[in-house]
C-alpha positions as CSV (number, residue, x, y, z in Angstrom):
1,X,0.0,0.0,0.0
2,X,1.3,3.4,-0.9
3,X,3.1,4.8,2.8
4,X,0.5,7.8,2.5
5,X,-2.4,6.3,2.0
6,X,-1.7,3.8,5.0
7,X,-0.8,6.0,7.4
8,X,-4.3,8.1,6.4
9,X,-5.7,4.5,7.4
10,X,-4.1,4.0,10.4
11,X,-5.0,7.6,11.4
12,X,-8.6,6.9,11.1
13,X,-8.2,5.2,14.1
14,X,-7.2,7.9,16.0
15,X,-4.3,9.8,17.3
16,X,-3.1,7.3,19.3
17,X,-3.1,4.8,16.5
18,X,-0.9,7.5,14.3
19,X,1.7,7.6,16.8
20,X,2.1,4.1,17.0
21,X,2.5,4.0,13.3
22,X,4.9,6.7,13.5
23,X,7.0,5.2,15.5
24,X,7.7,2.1,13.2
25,X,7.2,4.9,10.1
26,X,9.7,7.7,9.9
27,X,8.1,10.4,9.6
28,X,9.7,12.7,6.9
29,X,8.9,16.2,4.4
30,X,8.2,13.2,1.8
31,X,5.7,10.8,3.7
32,X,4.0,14.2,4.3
33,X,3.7,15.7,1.0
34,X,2.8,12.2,-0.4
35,X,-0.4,12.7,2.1
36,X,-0.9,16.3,0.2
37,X,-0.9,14.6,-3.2
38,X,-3.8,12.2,-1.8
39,X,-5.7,16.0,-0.2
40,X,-5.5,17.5,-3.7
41,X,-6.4,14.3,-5.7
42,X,-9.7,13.9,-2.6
43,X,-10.2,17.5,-3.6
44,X,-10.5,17.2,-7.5
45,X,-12.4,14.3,-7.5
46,X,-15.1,16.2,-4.7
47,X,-13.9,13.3,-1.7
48,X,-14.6,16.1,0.5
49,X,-14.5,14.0,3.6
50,X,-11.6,12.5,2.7
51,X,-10.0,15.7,2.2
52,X,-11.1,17.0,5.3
53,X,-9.4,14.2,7.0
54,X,-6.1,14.7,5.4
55,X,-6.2,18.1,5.8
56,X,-6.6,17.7,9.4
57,X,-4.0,15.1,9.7
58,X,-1.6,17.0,7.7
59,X,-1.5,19.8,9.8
60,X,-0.6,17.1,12.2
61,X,2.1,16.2,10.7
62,X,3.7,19.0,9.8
63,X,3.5,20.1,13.4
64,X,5.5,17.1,14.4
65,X,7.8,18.0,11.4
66,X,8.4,21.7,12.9
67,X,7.2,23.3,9.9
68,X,4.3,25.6,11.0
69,X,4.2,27.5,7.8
70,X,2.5,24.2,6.2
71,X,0.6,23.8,9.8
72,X,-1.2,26.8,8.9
73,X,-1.6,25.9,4.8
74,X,-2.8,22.9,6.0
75,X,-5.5,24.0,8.7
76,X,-6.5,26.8,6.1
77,X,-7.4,24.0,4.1
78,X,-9.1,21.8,6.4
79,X,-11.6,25.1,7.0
80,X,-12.3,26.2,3.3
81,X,-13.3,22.4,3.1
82,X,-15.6,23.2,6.3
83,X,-16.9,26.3,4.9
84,X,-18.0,24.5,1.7
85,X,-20.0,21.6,3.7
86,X,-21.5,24.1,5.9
87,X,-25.3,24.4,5.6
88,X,-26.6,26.5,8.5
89,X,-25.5,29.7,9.9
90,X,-24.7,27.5,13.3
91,X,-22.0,26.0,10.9
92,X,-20.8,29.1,9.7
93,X,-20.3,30.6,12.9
94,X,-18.3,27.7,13.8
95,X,-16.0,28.2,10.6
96,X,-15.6,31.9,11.8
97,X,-14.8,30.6,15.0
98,X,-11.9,28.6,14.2
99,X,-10.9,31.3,11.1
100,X,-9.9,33.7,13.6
101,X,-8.0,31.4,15.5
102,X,-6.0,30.2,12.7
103,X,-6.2,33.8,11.8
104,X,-4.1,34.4,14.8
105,X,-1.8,31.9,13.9
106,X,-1.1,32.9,10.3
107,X,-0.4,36.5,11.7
108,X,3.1,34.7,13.4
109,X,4.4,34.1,9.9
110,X,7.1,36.3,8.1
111,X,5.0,36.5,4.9
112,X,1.2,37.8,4.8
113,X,-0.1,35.1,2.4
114,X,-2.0,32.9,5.1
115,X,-3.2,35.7,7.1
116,X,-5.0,37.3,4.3
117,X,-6.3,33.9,3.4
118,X,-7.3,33.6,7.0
119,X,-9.2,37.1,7.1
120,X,-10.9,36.6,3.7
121,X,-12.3,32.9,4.6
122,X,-13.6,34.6,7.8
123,X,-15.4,37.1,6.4
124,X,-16.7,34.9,3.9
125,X,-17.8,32.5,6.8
126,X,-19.5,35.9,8.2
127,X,-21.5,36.9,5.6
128,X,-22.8,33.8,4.4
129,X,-23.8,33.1,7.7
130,X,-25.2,36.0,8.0
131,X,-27.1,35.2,4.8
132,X,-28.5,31.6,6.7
133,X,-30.1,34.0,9.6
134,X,-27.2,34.1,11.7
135,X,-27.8,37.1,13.7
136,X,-28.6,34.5,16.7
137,X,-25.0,33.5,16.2
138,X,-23.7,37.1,16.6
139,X,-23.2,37.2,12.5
140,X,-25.2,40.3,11.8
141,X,-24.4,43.2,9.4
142,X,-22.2,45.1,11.7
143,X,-20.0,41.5,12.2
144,X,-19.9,41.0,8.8
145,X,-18.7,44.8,7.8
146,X,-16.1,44.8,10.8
147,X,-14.8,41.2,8.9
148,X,-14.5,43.0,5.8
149,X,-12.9,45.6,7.1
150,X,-10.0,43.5,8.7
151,X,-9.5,41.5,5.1
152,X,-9.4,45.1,3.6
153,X,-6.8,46.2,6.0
154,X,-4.5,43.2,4.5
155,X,-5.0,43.7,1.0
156,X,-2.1,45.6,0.8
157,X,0.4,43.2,1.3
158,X,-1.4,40.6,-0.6
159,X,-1.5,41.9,-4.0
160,X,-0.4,38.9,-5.9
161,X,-2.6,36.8,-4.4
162,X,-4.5,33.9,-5.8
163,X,-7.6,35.0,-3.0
164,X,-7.9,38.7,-4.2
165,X,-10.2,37.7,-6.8
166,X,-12.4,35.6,-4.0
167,X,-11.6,38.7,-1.7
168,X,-13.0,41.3,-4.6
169,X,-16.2,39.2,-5.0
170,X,-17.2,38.7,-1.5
171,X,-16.8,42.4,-1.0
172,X,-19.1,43.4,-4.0
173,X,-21.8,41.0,-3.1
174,X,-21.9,42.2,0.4
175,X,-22.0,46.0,-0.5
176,X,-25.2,45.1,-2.8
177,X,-26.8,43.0,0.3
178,X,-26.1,45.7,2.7
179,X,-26.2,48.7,0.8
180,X,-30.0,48.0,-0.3
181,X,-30.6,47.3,3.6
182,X,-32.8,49.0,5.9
183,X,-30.7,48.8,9.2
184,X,-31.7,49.4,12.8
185,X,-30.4,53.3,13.6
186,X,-27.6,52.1,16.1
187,X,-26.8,49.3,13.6
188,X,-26.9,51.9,10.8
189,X,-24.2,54.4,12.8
190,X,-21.5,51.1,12.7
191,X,-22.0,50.5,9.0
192,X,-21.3,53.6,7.8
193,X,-18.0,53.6,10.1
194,X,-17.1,50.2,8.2
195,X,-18.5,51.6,4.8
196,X,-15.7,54.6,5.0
197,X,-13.2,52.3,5.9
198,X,-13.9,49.8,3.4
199,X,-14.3,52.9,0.9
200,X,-11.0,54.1,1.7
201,X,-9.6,50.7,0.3
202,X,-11.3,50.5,-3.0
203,X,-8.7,52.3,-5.0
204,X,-6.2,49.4,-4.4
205,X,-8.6,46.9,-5.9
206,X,-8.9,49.1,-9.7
207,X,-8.9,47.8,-12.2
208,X,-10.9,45.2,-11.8
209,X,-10.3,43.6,-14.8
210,X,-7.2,42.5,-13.3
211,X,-9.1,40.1,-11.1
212,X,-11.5,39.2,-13.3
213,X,-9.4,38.6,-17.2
214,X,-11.7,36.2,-18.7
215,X,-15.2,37.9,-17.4
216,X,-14.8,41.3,-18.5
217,X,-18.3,41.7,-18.1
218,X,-18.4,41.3,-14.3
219,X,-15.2,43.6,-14.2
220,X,-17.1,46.4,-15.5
221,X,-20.1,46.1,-12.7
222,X,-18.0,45.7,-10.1
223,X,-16.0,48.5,-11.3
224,X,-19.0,50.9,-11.4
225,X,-20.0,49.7,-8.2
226,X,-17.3,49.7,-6.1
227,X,-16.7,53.5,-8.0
228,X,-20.0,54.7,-6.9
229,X,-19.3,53.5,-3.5
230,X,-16.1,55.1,-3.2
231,X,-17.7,58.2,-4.5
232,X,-20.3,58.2,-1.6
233,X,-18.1,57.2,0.8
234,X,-14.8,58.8,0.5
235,X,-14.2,62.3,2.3
């Protein structure tokens, strides 16, 4: 049996089990990337499950390796696969959760990449939430604005990467939710603190198109919306 999928095997059992096996195994950068290769090849071929699991035993892994760079890749990845099976804003909430701990986490690195990753999935996690009725959960259009803003605060120093386009999206469908919102007064007072701060960081996202090459459609209403927003919102 390949030495990566066995030890996945084995660690179905449980953590004690994987230390057992690790302690006939070496455990090496190689054993642990050939688990990787079996996360992305779950992943492509929607073994969600699986790839939760290996995700989650990855990070493991690497933590026993000393490496917490992939610690944090790896947990990152174990939580996008938990925001995409979650169903209720109970779920949600829980993702957030466990974002903003990892969050913290990713802020210890030397390079931003993780942490912006971090802040985006949050807010994401937020809004959809939000979007499930999670204001029971704490998730309501204040939370969700205050998220944005932190992801917004990072962009930045995460210009190259492979989230902007996620990060650009989730900010334009939010400012159409909230922005054709009635709030409550106090509620209303918070948003448009978070709607001049997220205003003030619009000019870093232009053009667009950038994000968007092969849908130059969405570019363009994105572009007019994020410049009427600016427009309203920037003293």
């Amino acid at each position: 049996m390949n030495p990566a999928m066995e030890l996945l095997r084995v660690a179905a059992n449980g953590p004690s089990a994987l230390d057992t096996f690790l302690q006939t195994h070496e455990l090496t950068p190689q054993l642990a990337t050939g688990v990787r290769e079996l996360f992305v090849r779950f992943v492509e071929t929607d073994q969600f499950d699986n790839a939760e699991f290996a995700a989650s035993v990855l990070s493991t892994l690497w933590l026993k390796l000393g490496n917490f760079h992939e610690v944090v890749r790896n947990l990152l990845d174990f939580l996008q696969l938990r925001f995409k099976l979650a169903e209720s804003a109970g779920e949600y909430a829980e993702v957030r959760t466990r974002t903003l701990d990892a969050l913290r986490k990713a802020a210890e690195l030397p390079d931003d990449e993780f942490a912006f990753r971090a802040a985006v999935l949050a807010a994401d996690a937020s809004f959809f939430g939000y979007l499930a009725g999670g204001q029971a959960f704490g998730l309501d259009a204040t939370r969700v604005l205050a998220d944005l803003v932190a992801a917004t605060h990072r962009v930045k120093r995460a210009t190259t990467s492979p989230w902007l386009p996620r990060f650009v999206s989730l900010l334009a469908g939010a400012l159409q939710e909230f922005l054709s919102e009635s709030l409550p007064a106090e509620q209303q007072v918070q948003a448009d603190r978070s709607f001049r701060e997220l205003a003030g960081g619009i000019p870093t996202l232009f053009p667009t198109i950038s994000h968007f090459p092969d849908a130059p459609a969405k570019a363009a209403q994105v572009d007019a919306l994020f410049k009427s927003f600016a427009d309203k919102y920037i003293r």
